[in-house]
VEXMARLO-557856 format. One line per field, with one value per residue (C-alpha): residue number from 0; x, y, z; residue in one letter. Coordinates in steps of 0.05 Angstrom, whole numbers, plus 5000, padded with zeros to 4 digits. Last residue first. Layout:
BEGIN
n <- NUM;... .
x <- X;... .
y <- Y;... .
z <- Z;... .
res <- A;... .
***
This chain:
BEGIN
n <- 608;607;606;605;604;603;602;601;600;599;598;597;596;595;594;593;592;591;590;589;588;587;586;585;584;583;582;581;580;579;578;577;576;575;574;573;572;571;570;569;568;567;566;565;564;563;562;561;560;559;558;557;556;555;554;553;552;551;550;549;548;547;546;545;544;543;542;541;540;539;538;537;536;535;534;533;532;531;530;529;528;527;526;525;524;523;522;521;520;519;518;517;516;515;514;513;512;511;510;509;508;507;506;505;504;503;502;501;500;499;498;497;496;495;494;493;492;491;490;489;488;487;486;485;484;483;482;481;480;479;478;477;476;475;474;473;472;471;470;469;468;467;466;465;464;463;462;461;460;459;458;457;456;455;454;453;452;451;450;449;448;447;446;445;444;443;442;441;440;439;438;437;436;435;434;433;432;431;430;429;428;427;426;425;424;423;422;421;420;419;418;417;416;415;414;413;412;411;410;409;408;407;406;405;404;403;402;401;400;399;398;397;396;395;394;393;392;391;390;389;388;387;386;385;384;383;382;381;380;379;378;377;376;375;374;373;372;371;370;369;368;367;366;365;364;363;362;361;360;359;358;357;356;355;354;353;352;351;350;349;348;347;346;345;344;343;342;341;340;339;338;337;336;335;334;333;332;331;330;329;328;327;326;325;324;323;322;321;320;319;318;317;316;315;314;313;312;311;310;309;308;307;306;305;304;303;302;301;300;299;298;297;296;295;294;293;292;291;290;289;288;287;286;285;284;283;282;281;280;279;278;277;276;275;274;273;272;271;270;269;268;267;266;265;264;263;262;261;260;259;258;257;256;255;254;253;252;251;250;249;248;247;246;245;244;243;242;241;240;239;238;237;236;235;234;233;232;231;230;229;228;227;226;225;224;223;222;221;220;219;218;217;216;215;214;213;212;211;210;209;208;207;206;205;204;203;202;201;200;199;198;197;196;195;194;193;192;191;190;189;188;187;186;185;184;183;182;181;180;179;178;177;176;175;174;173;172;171;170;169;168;167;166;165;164;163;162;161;160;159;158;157;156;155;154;153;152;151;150;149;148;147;146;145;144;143;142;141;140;139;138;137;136;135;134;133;132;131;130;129;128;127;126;125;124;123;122;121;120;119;118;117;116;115;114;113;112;111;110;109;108;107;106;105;104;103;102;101;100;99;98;97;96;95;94;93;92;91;90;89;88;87;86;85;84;83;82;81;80;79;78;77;76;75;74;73;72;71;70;69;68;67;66;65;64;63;62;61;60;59;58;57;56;55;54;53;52;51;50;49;48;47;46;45;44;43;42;41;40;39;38;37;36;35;34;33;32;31;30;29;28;27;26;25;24;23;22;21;20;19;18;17;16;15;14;13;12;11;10;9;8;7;6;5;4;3;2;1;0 .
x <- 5240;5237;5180;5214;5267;5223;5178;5250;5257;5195;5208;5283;5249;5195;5242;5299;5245;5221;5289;5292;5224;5239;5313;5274;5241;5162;5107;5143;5218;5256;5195;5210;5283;5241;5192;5255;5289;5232;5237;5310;5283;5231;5282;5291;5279;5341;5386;5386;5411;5476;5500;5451;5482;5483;5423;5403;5446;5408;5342;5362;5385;5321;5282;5324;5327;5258;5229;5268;5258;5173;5178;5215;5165;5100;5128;5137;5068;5038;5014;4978;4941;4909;4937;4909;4905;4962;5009;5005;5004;5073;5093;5085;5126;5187;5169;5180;5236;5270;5257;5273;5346;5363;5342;5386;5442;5444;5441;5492;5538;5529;5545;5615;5637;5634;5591;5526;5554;5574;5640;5707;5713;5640;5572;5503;5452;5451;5462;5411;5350;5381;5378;5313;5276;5318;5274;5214;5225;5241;5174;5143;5171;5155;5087;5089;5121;5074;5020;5045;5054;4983;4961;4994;4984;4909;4899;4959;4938;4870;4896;4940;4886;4842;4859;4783;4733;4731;4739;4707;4671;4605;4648;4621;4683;4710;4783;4808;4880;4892;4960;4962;5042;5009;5049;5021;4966;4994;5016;5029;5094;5123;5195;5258;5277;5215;5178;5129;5066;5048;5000;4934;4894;4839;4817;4738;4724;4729;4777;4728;4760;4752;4782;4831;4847;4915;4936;4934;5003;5035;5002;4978;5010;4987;4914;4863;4816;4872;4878;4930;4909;4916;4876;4834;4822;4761;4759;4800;4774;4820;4881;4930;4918;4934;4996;4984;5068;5063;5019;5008;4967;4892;4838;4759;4719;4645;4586;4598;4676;4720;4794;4844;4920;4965;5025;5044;5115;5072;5089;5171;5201;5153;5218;5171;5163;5140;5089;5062;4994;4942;4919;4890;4822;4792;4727;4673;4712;4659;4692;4705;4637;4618;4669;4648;4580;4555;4613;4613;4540;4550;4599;4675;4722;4744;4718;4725;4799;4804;4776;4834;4884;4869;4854;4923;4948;4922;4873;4820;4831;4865;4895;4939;4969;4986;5066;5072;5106;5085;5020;5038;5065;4996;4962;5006;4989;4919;4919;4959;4915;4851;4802;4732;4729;4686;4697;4769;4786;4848;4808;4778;4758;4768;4691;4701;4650;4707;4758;4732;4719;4776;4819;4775;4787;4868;4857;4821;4879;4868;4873;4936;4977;4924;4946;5000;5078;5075;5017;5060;5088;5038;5003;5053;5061;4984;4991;4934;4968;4929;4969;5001;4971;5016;5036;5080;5118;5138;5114;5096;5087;5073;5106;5060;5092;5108;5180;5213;5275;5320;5399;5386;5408;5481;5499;5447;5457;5532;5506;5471;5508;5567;5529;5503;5581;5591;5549;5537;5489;5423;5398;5319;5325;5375;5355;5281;5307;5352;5304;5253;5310;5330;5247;5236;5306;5271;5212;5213;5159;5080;5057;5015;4948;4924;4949;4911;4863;4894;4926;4953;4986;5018;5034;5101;5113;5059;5089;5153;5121;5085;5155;5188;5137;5129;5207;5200;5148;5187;5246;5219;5190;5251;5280;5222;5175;5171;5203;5182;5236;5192;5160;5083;5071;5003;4971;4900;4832;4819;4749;4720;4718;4689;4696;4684;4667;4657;4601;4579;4515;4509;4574;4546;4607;4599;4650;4634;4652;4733;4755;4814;4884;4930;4930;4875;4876;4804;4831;4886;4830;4797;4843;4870;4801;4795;4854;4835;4767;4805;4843;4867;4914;4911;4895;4914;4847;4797;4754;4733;4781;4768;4744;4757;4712;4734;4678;4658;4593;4553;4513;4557;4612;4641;4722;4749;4801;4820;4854;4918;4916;4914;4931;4886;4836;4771;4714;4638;4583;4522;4473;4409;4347;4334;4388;4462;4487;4450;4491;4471;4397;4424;4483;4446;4402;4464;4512;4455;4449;4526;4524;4594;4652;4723;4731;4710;4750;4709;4720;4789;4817;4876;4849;4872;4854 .
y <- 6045;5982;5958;5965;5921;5866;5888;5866;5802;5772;5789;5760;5690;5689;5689;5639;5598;5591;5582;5520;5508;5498;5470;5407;5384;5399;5359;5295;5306;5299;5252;5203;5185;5175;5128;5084;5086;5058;5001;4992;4986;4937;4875;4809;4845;4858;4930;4927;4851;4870;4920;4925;4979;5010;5003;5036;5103;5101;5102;5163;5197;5190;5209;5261;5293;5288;5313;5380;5395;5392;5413;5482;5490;5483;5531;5579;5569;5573;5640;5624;5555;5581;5629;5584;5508;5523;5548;5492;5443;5483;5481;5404;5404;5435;5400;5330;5345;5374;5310;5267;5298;5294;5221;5206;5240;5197;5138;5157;5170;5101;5085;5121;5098;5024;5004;5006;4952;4897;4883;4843;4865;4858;4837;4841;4853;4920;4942;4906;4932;5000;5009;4977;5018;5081;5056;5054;5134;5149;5126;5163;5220;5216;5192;5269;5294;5266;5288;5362;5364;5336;5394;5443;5410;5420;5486;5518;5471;5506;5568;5535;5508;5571;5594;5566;5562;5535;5460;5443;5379;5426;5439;5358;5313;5306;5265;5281;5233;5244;5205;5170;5147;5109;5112;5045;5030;5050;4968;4966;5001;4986;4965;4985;5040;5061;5037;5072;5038;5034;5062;5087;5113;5166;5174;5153;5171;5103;5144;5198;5260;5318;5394;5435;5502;5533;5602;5637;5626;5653;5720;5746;5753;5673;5709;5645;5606;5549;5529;5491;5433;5404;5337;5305;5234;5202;5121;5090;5025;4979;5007;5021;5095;5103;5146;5192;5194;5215;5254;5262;5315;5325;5356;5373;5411;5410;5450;5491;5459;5486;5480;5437;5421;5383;5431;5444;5478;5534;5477;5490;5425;5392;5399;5380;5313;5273;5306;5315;5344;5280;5271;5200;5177;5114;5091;5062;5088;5118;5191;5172;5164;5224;5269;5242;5250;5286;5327;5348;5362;5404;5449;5424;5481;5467;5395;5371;5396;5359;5299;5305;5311;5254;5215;5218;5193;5155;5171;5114;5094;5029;5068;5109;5038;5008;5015;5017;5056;5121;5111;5129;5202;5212;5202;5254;5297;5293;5334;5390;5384;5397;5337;5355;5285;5299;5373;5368;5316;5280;5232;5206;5143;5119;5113;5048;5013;5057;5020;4949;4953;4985;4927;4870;4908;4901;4835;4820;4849;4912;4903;4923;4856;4812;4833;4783;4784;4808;4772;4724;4783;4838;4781;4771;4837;4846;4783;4740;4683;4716;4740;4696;4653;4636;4568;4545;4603;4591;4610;4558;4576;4650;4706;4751;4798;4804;4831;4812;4778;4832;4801;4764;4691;4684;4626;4579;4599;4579;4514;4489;4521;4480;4419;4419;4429;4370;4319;4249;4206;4190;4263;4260;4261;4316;4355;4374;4386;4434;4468;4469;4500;4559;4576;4573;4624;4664;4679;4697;4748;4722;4648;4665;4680;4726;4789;4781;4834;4866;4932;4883;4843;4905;4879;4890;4822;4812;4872;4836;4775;4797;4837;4770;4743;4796;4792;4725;4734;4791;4761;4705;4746;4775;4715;4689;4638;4567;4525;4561;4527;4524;4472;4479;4551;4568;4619;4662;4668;4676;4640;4680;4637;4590;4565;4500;4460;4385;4341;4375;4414;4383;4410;4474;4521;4559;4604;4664;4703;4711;4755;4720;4742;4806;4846;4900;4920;4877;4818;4807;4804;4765;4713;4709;4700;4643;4606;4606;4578;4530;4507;4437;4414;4439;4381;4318;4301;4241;4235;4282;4331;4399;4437;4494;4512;4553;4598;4606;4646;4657;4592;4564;4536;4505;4484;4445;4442;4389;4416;4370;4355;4419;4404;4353;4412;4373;4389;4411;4433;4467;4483;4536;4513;4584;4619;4591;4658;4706;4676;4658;4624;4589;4564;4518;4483;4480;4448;4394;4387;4380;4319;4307;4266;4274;4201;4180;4236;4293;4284;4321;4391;4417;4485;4483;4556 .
z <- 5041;5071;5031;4976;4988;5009;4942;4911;4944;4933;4868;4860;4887;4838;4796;4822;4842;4763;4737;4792;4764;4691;4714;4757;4693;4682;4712;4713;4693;4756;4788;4735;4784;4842;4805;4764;4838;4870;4817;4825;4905;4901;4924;4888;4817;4818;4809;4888;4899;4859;4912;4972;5003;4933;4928;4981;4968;4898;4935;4995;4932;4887;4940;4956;4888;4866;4941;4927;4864;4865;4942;4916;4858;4910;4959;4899;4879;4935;4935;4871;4891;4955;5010;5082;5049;4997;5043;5095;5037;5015;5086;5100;5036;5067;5125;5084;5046;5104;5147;5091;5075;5148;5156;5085;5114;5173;5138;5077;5137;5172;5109;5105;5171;5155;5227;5185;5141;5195;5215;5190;5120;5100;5134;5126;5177;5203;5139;5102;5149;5138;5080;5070;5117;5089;5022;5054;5084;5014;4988;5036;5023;4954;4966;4996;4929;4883;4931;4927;4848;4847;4886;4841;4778;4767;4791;4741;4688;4687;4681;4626;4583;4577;4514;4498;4543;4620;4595;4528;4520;4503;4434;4410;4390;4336;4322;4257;4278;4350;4365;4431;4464;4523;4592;4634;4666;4737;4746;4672;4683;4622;4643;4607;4655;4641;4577;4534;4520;4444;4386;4429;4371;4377;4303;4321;4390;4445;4485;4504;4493;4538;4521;4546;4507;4482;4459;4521;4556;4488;4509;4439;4370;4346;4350;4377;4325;4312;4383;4417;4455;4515;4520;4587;4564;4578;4585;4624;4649;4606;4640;4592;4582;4650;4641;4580;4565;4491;4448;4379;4336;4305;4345;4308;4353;4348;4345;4279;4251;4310;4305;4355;4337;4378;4364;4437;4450;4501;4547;4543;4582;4517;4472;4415;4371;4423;4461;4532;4543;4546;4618;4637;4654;4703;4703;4760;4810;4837;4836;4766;4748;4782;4749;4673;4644;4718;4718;4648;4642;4712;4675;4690;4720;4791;4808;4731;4735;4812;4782;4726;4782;4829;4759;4740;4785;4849;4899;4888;4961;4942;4875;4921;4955;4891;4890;4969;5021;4981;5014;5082;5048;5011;5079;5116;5049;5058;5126;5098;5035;5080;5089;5084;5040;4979;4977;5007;4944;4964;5001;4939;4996;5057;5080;5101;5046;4990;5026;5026;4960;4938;4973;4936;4872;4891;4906;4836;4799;4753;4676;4638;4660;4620;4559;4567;4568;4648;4668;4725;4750;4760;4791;4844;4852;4866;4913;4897;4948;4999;5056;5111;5169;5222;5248;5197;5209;5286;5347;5392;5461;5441;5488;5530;5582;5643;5662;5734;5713;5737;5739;5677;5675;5664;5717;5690;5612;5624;5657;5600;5551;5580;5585;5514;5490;5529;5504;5541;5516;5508;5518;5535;5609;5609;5563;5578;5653;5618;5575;5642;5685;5631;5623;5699;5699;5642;5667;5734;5740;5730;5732;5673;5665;5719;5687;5620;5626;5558;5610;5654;5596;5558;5488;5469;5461;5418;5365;5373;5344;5292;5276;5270;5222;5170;5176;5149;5105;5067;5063;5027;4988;4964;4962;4910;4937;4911;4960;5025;5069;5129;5086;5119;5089;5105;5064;5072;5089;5155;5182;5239;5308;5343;5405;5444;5513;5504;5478;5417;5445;5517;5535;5552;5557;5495;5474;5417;5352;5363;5306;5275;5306;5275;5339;5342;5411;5420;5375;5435;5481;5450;5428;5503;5526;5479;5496;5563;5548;5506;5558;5531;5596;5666;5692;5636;5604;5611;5546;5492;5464;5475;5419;5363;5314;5250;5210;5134;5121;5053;5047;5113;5113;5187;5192;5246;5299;5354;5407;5417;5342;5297;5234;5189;5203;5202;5155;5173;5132;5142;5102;5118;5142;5175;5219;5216;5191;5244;5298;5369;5352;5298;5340;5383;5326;5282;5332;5343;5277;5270;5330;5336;5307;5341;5345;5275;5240;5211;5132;5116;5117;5086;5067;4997;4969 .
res <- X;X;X;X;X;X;X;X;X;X;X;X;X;X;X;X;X;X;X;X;X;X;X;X;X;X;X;X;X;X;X;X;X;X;X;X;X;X;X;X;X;X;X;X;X;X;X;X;X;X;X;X;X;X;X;X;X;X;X;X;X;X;X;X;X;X;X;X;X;X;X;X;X;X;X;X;X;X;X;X;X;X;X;X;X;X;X;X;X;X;X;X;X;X;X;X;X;X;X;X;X;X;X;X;X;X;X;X;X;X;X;X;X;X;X;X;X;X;X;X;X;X;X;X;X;X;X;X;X;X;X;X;X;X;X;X;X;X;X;X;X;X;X;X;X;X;X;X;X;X;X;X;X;X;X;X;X;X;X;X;X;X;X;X;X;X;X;X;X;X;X;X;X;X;X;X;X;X;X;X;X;X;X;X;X;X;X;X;X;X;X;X;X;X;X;X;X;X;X;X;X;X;X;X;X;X;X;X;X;X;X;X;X;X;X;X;X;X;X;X;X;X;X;X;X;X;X;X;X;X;X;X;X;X;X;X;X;X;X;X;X;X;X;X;X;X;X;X;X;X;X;X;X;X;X;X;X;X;X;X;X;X;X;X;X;X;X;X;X;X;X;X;X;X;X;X;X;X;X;X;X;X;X;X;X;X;X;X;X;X;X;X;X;X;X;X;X;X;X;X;X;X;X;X;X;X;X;X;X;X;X;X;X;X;X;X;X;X;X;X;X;X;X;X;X;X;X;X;X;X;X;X;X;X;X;X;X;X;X;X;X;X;X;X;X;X;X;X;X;X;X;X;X;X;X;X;X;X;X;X;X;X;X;X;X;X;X;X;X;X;X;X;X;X;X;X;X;X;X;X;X;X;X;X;X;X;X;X;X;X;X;X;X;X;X;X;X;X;X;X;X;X;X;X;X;X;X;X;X;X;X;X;X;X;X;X;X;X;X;X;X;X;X;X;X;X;X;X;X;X;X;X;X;X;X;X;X;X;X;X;X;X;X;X;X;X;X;X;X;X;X;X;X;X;X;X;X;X;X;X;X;X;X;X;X;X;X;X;X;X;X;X;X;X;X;X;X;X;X;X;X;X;X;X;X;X;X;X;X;X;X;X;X;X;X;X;X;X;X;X;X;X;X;X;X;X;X;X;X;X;X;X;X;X;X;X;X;X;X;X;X;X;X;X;X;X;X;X;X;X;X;X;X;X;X;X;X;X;X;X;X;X;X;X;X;X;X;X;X;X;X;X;X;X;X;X;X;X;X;X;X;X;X;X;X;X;X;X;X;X;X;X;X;X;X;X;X;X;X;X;X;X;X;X;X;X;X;X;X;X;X;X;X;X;X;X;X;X;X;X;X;X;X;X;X;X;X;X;X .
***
């Protein structure tokens, strides 16, 4: 990325070796005889700035000028403490590495400080960048600087550093002063808001806090420019749109080295699924989040299948891998050619020929498939070998099928809502055509398949629902971020009684959704998979509905904007709107409720007598 540096200009020039020698014994990256190289920030004038590389280290140096200074100008020891201590609360400022005060080193006092990768918008225009990102930076920008504001200045240390209460009227006087001797002629409106801001100061002017001298966006230091969107977007026509973007590897990284990882998993994380599903709902803020922590679908659930009911072969072939992250899988049970609402509807065939299984049939929506990294497919089957008479909930068998088997043919990505959804791999329609694979790929035995569905779709039910909530929650964000702002027929959007209705219906609805689900993970932790069941079926209906609600009401707010591109939401509303068929269709569970409603009911009865 263009740092917009130049050759050290030939009055800020300074003894590197010297530099070198000092900080080698102060930083473990300028040990040895290693490089170093110097630029100059063409920015960054009154305290000149420059950038040090290292073999595997990149820092920024900043110095007092040399010469005679103004008093009280250049403080770059104050500027440090300020850095650190903001860095020490976690405000968004590089980390502050150290201050030397010996001027013998480079001539004058200096920092340095952790290199920041990132973008620097000089046009405060932003040619180039979408509205919606745009939006984005901006508000990005605003709430930076709220969150500094709200900074407590005694509690950072910084008490001292400021001439304390009085702000605004020394602010109000200094504009004015400013004015006056710059203004070259005489301008009245200036005069009134010069003297109306004089008489209107406010009445308690005794708040400290930090403000920013010279806040504005080509100041700050934005994201990456490998925005996953942003890559999502410009690969779109090309195979390239299947494979994951370097960022979001560079996020996984960094998460699995933190320890934030396959935390839906209690064995791997000790986490309980009431505490996992407060994560699951801060992840449904974002598209990719899940897959950051490698807790995205389907390989949450299939890991949890291997978990429960895969032999140790099958783990350590398969489970471990994808606990790495090293692969990725998708779940093959939904088919084209059957109403697949009704499970039992499965014709994807599987017989035994001595140690293997032969499987021929089609299936449709295996999300993932896309993703060049998946590589096993968990596949529901029915089985030839079992008696047609029996249980029709025992007739089918799950079994693993490596993707690269002979006969396994991935024929197209299914679209939603017209998009393919490459950033979750995609939904592959795959037809099994004499595929054979060895019988030890069996899971739990045959006529097993839905026990095993049972424990693989009730936790992933409950973090589809969670992201659900959160997902909601981003879109009330929106909502209400565009009605406070726009306006129509005289007053702003909240203020028309019938939004400020869809607002406070929308909190309602995600509150309920949301305990309602905290229960079911509640349930599930203390009663297991079985008692939760209903719990689980009510979330499943509920958290569709009012996520795709609380969407469609903010789209509406934002009329043409929300069906664009511009804004995330008709892409929210594509997820929320899935949710109503994923994992079986809001009626099968409604009729399931209902049932296991009227027998909770009944042994009530009973137990009253």
């Amino acid at each position: 990325m263009d740092r917009q540096t130049t050759p050290v200009r030939p009055e800020h020039r300074f003894d590197t070796n010297n530099l070198k020698i000092y900080l080698s014994g102060k930083l473990d990256s300028f040990s040895g005889n290693r490089t170093l190289t110097v630029q100059q920030y063409i920015a960054g004038q009154s305290n000149p700035t420059f950038y040090i590389e290292t073999a595997d280290k990149r820092y920024v140096l900043r110095k007092k000028p040399s010469g005679e200074l103004l008093p009280g100008a250049h403080k770059v020891d104050r500027e440090y403490a300020v850095q650190k201590a903001l860095y020490s609360v976690g405000f968004p400022v590089p980390h502050p590495v150290m201050y030397c005060t010996d001027t013998r080193v480079i001539g004058t006092e200096f920092y340095i400080m952790e290199h920041v990768q990132g973008r620097i918008f000089r046009d405060l225009r932003l040619p180039g960048v979408s509205a919606a990102e745009r939006t984005a930076l901006y508000v990005a920008a605003v709430e930076t600087l709220a969150k500094l504001h709200s900074l407590d200045v005694d509690t950072l240390g910084l008490l001292g550093y400021g001439k304390g209460s009085g702000y605004c009227k020394r602010q109000v006087s200094t504009w004015t002063k400013q004015y006056k001797a710059s203004a070259h002629k005489e301008i009245p409106a200036m005069d009134k808001l010069c003297d109306w801001l004089s008489h209107n100061l406010p009445t308690s002017d005794n708040e400290v806090s930090l403000v920013h001298g010279d806040f504005r966006i080509d100041n700050l230091i934005f994201h990456p420019t490998e925005e996953v969107k942003e890559y999502y977007a410009k690969h779109k026509d090309t195979p390239e749109r299947w494979h994951t973007p370097p960022m979001l590897e560079e996020l996984k990284a960094k998460a699995r080295a933190a320890g934030l990882w396959n935390l839906f998993l209690p064995a791997e994380s000790g986490l309980s699924q009431l505490d996992y599903a407060h994560i699951a709902e801060e992840t449904g803020h974002c598209f990719y989040a899940p897959e950051v922590f490698n807790c995205q679908a389907p390989d949450t659930g299939n890991m949890e299948v291997l978990h429960l009911f895969g032999t140790e072969e099958q783990k350590r072939l398969w489970l471990e891998p994808l606990l790495r992250g090293d692969v990725r899988s998708c779940f093959c049970m939904t088919e084209p050619d059957v109403a697949s609402s009704d499970a039992t509807n499965m014709e994807c065939t599987l017989h035994r020929d001595n140690n293997h299984f032969i499987i021929n049939g089609k299936k449709w929506w295996s999300s993932g498939a896309g993703n060049p990294k998946c590589e096993i497919a968990i596949v529901m089957c029915r089985s030839k070998s079992l008696n047609s008479n029996s249980d029709r909930h025992g007739l089918h068998t799950m079994i693993l099928v490596p993707l690269k088997t002979p006969g396994v043919k991935k024929i197209r990505p299914l679209t939603v809502f017209g998009q393919d959804d490459a950033i979750h791999g995609g939904h592959f329609e795959i037809h099994f055509d004499s595929v054979r694979v060895p019988a030890s790929n069996i899971l739990l035995g045959e006529g097993r398949g839905f026990e095993i569905a049972q424990g693989r779709l009730g936790p992933g039910r409950l973090h589809h629902c969670m992201r659900a909530v959160g997902l909601a929650e981003w879109a009330l964000e929106l909502l209400c971020q565009r009605a406070a702002h726009r306006q129509a027929f005289g007053k702003r959007l909240y203020q028309h009684e019938v939004v400020a209705h869809w607002i406070a219906e929308c909190r309602i609805a995600i509150a309920q959704t949301r305990l309602l689900t905290l229960h079911a993970a509640h349930t599930l932790d203390t009663q297991g998979n079985k008692a939760a069941r209903k719990q689980i079926a009510m979330i499943k209906v509920a958290a569709g509905r009012m996520a795709s609600k609380v969407v469609d009401c903010a789209i509406q707010v934002y009329g043409g904007a929300g069906v664009s591109d511009d804004f995330p939401l008709a892409e929210m509303y594509a997820y929320a709107r899935t949710l109503r068929i994923a994992d079986g269709p809001d009626e099968v569970h409604l009729s399931s409720i209902a049932l296991m409603e009227l027998r909770d009911q009944r042994r009530r009865a009973q137990a009253k007598l």
